[in-house]
C-alpha positions as CSV (number, residue, x, y, z in Angstrom):
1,X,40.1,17.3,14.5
2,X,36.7,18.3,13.2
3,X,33.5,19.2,15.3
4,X,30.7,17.6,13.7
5,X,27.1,18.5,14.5
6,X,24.4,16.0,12.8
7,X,20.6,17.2,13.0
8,X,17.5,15.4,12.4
9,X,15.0,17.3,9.9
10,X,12.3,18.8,11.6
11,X,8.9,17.1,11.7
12,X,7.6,16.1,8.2
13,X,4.8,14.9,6.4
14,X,5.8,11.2,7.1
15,X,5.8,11.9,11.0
16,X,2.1,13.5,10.9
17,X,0.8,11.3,8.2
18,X,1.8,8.1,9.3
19,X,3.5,7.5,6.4
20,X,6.7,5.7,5.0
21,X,9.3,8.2,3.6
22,X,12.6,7.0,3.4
23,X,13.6,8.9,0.0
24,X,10.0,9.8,-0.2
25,X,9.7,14.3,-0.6
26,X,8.0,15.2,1.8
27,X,7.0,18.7,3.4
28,X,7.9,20.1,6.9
29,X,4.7,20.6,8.7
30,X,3.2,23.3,10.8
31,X,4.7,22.0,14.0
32,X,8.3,21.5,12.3
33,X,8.5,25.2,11.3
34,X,8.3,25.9,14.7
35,X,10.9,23.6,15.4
36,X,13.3,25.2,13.0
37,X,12.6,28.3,15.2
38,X,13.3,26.8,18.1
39,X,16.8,24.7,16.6
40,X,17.6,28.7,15.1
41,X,17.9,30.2,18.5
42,X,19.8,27.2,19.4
43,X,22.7,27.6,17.2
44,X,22.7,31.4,17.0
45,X,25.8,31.8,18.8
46,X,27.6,28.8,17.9
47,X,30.3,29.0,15.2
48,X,30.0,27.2,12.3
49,X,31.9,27.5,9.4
50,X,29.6,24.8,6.6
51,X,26.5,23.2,6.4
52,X,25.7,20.3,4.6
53,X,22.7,18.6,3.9
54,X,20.3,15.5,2.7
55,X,19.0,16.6,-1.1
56,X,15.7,16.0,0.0
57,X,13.1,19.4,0.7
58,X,13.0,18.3,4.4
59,X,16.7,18.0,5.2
60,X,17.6,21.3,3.0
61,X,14.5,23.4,4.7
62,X,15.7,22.8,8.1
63,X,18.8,23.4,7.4
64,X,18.1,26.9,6.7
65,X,17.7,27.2,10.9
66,X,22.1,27.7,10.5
67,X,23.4,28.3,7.2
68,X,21.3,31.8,6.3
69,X,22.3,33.8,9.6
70,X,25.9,32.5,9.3
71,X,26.7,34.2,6.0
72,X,26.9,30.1,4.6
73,X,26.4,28.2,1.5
74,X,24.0,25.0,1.6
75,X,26.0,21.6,0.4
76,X,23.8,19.0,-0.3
77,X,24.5,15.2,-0.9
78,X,22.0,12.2,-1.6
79,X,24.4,10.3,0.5
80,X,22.8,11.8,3.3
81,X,19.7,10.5,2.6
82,X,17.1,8.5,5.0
83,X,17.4,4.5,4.4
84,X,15.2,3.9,0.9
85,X,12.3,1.8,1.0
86,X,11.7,1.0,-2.5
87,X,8.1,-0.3,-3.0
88,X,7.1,1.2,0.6
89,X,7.8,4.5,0.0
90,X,4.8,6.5,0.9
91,X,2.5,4.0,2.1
92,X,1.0,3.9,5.1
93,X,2.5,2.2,8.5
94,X,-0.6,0.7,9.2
95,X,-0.5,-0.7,6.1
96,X,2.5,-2.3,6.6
97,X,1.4,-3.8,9.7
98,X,-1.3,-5.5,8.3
99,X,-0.1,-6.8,5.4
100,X,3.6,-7.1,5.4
101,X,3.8,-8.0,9.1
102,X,7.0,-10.0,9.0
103,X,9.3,-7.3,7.4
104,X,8.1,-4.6,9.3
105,X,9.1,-6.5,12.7
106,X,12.8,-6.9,10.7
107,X,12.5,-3.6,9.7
108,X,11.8,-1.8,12.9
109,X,15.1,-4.2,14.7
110,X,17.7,-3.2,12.3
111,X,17.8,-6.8,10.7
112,X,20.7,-7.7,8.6
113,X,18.2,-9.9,6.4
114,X,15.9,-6.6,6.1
115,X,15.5,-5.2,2.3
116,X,12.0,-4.2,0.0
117,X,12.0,-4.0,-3.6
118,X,14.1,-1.1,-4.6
119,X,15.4,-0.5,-1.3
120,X,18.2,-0.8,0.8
121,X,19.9,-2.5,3.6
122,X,20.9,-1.3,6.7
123,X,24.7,-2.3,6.2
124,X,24.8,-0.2,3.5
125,X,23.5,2.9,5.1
126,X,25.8,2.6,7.9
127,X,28.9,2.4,5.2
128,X,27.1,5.6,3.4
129,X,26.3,7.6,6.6
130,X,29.9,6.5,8.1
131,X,31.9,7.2,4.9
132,X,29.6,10.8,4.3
133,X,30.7,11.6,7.6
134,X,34.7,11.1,7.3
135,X,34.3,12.6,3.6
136,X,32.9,15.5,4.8
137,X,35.3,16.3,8.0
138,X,38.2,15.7,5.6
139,X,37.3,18.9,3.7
140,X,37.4,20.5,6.7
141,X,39.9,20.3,9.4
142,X,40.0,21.8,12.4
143,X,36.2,23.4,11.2
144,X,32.8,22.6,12.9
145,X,30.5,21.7,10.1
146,X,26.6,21.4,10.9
147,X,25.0,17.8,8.6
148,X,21.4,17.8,8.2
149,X,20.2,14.2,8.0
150,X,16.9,11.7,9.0
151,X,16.1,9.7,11.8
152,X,17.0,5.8,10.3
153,X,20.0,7.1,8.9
154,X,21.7,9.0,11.9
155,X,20.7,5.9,13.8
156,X,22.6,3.5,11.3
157,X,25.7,6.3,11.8
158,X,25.5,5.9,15.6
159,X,25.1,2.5,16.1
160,X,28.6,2.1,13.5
161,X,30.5,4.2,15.2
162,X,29.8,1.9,18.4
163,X,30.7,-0.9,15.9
164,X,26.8,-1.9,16.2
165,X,26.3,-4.0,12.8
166,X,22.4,-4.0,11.8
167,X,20.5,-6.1,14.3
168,X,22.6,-5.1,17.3
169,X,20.9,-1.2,17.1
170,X,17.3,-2.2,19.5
171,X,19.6,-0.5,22.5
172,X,20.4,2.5,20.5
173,X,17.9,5.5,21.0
174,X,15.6,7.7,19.0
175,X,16.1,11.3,18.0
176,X,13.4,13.8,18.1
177,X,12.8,15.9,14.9
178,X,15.3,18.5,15.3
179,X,17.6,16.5,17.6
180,X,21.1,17.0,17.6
181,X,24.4,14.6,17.7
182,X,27.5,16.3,18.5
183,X,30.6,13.8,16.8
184,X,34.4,14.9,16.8
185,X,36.2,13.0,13.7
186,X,39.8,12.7,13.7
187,X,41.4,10.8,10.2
188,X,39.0,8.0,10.0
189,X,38.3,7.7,13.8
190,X,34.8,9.3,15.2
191,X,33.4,9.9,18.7
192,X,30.0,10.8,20.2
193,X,30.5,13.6,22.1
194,X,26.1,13.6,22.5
195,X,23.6,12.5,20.8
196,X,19.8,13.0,20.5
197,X,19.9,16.5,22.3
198,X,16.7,17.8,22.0
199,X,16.7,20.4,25.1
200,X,15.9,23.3,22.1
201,X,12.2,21.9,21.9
202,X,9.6,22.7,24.6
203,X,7.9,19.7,25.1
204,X,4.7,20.9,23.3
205,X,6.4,21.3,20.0
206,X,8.2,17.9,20.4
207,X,7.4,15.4,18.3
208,X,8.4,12.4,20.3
209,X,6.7,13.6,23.3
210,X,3.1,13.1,21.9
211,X,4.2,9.8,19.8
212,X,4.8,6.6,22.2
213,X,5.3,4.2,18.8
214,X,9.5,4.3,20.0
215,X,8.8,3.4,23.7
216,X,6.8,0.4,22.8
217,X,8.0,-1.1,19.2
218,X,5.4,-3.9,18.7
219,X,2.9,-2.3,20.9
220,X,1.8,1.7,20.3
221,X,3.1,1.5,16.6
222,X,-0.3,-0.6,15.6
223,X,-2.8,1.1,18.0
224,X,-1.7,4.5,16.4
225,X,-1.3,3.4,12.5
226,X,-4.5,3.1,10.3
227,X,-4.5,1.3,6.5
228,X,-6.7,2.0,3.9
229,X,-8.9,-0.4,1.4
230,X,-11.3,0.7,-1.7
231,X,-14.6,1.0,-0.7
232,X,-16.9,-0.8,-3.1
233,X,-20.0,1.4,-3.6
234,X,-21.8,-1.2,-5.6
235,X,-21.7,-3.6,-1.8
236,X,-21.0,-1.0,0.5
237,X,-24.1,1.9,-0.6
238,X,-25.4,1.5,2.8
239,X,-21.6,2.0,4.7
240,X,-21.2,4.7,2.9
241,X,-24.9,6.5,3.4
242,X,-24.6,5.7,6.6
243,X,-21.3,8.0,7.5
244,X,-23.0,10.2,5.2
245,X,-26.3,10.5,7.3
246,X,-24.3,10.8,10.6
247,X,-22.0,13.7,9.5
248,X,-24.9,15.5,8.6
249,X,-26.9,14.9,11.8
250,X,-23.9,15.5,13.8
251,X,-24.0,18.8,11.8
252,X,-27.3,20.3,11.0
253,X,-29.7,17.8,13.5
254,X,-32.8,16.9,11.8
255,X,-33.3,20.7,10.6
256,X,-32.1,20.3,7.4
257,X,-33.6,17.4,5.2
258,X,-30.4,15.0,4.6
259,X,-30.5,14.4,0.8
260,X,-29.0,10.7,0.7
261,X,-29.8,10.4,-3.0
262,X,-27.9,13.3,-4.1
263,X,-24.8,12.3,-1.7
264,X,-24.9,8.6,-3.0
265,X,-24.9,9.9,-6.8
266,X,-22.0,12.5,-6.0
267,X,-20.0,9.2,-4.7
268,X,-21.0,7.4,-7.8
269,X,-19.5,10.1,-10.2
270,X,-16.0,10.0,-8.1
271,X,-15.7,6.2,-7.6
272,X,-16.3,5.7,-11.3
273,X,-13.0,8.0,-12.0
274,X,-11.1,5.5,-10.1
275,X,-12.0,2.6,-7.8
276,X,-9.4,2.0,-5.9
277,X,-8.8,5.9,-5.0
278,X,-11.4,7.8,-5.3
279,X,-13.5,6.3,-2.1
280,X,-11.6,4.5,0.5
281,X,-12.2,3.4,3.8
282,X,-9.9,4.3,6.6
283,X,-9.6,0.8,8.7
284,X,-7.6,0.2,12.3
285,X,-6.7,-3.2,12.6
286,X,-10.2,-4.7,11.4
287,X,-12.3,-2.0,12.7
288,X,-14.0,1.0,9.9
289,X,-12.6,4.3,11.8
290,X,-14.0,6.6,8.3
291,X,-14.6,7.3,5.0
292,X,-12.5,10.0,2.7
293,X,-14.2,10.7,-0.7
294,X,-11.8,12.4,-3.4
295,X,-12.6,13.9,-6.8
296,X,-10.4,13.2,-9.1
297,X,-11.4,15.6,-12.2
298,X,-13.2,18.2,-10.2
299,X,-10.9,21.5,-10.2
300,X,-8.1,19.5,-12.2
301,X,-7.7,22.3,-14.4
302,X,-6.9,24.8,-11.5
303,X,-4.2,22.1,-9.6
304,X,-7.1,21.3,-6.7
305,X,-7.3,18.2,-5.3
306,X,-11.0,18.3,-4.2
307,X,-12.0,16.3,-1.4
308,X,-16.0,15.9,-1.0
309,X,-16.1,14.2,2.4
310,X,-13.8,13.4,5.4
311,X,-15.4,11.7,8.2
312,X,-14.5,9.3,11.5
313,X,-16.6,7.3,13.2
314,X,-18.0,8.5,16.7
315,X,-15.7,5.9,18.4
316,X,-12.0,6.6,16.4
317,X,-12.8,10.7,17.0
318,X,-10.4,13.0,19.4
319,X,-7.7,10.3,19.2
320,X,-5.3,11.8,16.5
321,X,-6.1,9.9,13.9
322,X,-7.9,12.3,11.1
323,X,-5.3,13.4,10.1
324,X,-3.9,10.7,8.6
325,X,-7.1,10.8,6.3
326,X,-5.4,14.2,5.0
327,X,-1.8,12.2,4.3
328,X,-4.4,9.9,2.2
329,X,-5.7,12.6,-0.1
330,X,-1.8,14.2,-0.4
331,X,-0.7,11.0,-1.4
332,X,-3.2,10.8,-4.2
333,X,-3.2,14.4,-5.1
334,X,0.1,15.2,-5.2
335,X,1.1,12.7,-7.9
336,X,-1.3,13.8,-10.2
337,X,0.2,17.3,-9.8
338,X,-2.0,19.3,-7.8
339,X,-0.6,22.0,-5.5
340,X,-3.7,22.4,-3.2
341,X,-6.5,20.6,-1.2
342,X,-9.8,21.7,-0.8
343,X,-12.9,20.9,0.9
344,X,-15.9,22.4,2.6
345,X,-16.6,22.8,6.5
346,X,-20.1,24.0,8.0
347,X,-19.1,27.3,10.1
348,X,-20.8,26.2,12.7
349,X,-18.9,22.8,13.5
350,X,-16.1,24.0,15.9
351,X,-14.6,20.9,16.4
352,X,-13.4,20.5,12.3
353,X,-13.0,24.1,11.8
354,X,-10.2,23.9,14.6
355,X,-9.2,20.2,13.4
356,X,-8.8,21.8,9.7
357,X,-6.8,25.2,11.1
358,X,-4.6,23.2,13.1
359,X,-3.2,21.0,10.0
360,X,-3.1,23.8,7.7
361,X,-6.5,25.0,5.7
362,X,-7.5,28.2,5.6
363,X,-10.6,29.5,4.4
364,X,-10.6,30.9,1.0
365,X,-14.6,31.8,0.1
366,X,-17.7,30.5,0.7
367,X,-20.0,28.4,-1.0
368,X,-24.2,29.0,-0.7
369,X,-26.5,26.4,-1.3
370,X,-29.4,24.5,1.5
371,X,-26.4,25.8,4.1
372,X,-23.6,27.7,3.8
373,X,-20.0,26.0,3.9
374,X,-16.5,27.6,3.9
375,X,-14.6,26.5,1.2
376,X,-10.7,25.6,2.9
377,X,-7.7,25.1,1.4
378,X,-4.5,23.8,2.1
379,X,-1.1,24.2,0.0
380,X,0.9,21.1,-0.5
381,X,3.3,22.3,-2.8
382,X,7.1,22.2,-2.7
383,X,7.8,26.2,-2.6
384,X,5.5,26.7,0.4
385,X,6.7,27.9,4.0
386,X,10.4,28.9,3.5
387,X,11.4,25.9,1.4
């Protein structure tokens, strides 16, 4: 007989972002480092003689809450991956929602019928995850091993050892990032011993505590979720000089003159790089909730993903949602092969210097001009943290 424990990775970029990442790399946030900490002390005093893991950054960096301070090798496998998502990967749920409605509704119930271009079913992730599992426990008998997989997939698992197929799963629950499954395996037969334990996390580092989207499937997953659409400058100057104007109101008041001229031929500069990426409009359901303006070939040469403006309307502000504007910018930057964001931030707005510090920037210099600004970066790179 073989103990099995199977852990969730801690919380990623997907789960801040908003994004899709089924084979996707993403980065363990802020939060999730804290989460490793608190899944460390969990399992300091619990043997464990291997750990495996997912191939993916996330999976192998959380892993490294056993295998370092038990004297242990990491084993990693792609066929402990998260489902694949083909053409979705990376995009944005609130995308999804809006334009691929139908799949996402067989998506989120397990359907059998559910697949995306490149991607998989959920029949065959429950015959990987299931036939990882017994592989793995057949190396070691009579040996606890630790797995170190993603939420879909270690769903799929549980709902096939219950002899769930894929559209029977809408009963099964949802682990937190972190969460732990306890299985014994014996030959090719597997019990649940737990699952979903997530009694390590205190409930303000949990990520399922301040996400509802798994209590009410078709309901909180849209309120929560924004999409993002090109924003024309050529028809949309005056949506665009707009947010402009009331950023720097909301700013400087009416001390300093606003210089809309200057700000509208800065935009022009970056949307000629690239139309579809370089301004973009950050939309919930059909409502404009901000505006995120990215140069392209500014700082290039230095792997800086420079990002002139972020703003949210007065109305979509204090409701979590910026930072999905951030997931935006990484998903254009990163491709393109820079390591670091940066922007600017007035010193004197509290409310985005603590918005900025809490997701990651810190300030690296200054920059003088009409005002002063701090200059903030953020590292979005694969050897940050403890990766």
């Amino acid at each position: 007989m073989t103990k099995v424990f199977i852990i969730r990775h801690a919380e990623a970029e997907g789960n801040l972002y908003r994004r899709v990442h089924g084979w996707y790399n993403s980065l363990i946030t802020d939060n999730g480092y804290r989460q490793i900490a608190a899944l460390r002390g969990r399992f300091a005093d619990t043997h464990i003689d291997a750990v495996y893991s997912s191939d993916l950054f996330r999976t192998m960096t959380t892993a490294q809450a056993i295998y370092p301070n038990h004297g242990l090798e990491l084993h990693t496998t792609p066929a402990l991956r998260e489902i694949r998502v083909g053409i979705w990967e990376d995009r944005p749920w609130g995308e999804l929602e809006r334009h691929d409605a139908m799949r996402l509704i067989r998506f989120n119930h397990a359907a059998p019928d559910f697949q995306v271009e490149g991607g998989e079913t959920f029949a065959q992730v429950q015959a990987r995850m299931k036939s990882a599992v017994l592989e793995i426990a057949a190396r070691h008998p009579g040996q606890t091993v630790a797995l170190f997989s993603h939420g879909s997939a270690i769903r799929c698992l549980q709902g096939a050892i219950r002899g769930m197929g894929p559209g029977e799963m809408d009963s099964l629950g949802h682990s937190d990032n972190t969460g732990v499954t306890c299985l014994e395996v014996d030959g090719d037969q597997i019990h649940i011993l737990f699952e979903n334990d997530n009694s390590h996390l205190p409930e303000e580092i949990s990520t399922l505590a301040r996400q509802k989207w798994w209590k009410s499937r078709e309901g909180s997953l849209a309120d929560a979720n924004m999409w993002f659409r090109p924003l024309d400058l050529e028809r949309e100057e005056n949506l665009y000089l707009e947010a402009r104007h009331d950023a720097w109101i909301d700013i400087h008041g009416n001390e300093a003159p606003f210089d809309g001229a200057g700000f509208y031929q800065g935009a022009l500069d970056c949307w000629k790089q690239d139309k579809e990426k370089a301004l973009t409009v950050a939309m919930q359901r059909d409502e404009v909730a901000g505006v995120l303006q990215l140069d392209l070939g500014r700082m290039a040469e230095e792997g800086i993903g420079y990002i002139p403006f972020v703003y949210m309307s007065p109305q979509h502000r204090k409701k979590g949602l910026g930072v999905q504007l951030i997931g935006q910018a990484v998903s254009v930057f990163r491709p393109l092969g820079r390591t670091r964001l940066r922007l600017r931030c007035a010193p004197e707005n509290a409310i985005a210097q603590r918005f900025y510090k809490k997701y990651g920037f810190e300030k690296v210099g200054e920059e003088h001009g009409p005002v002063t600004l701090d200059l903030l970066e953020k590292y979005i790179g694969y050897d940050t943290k403890n990766g």
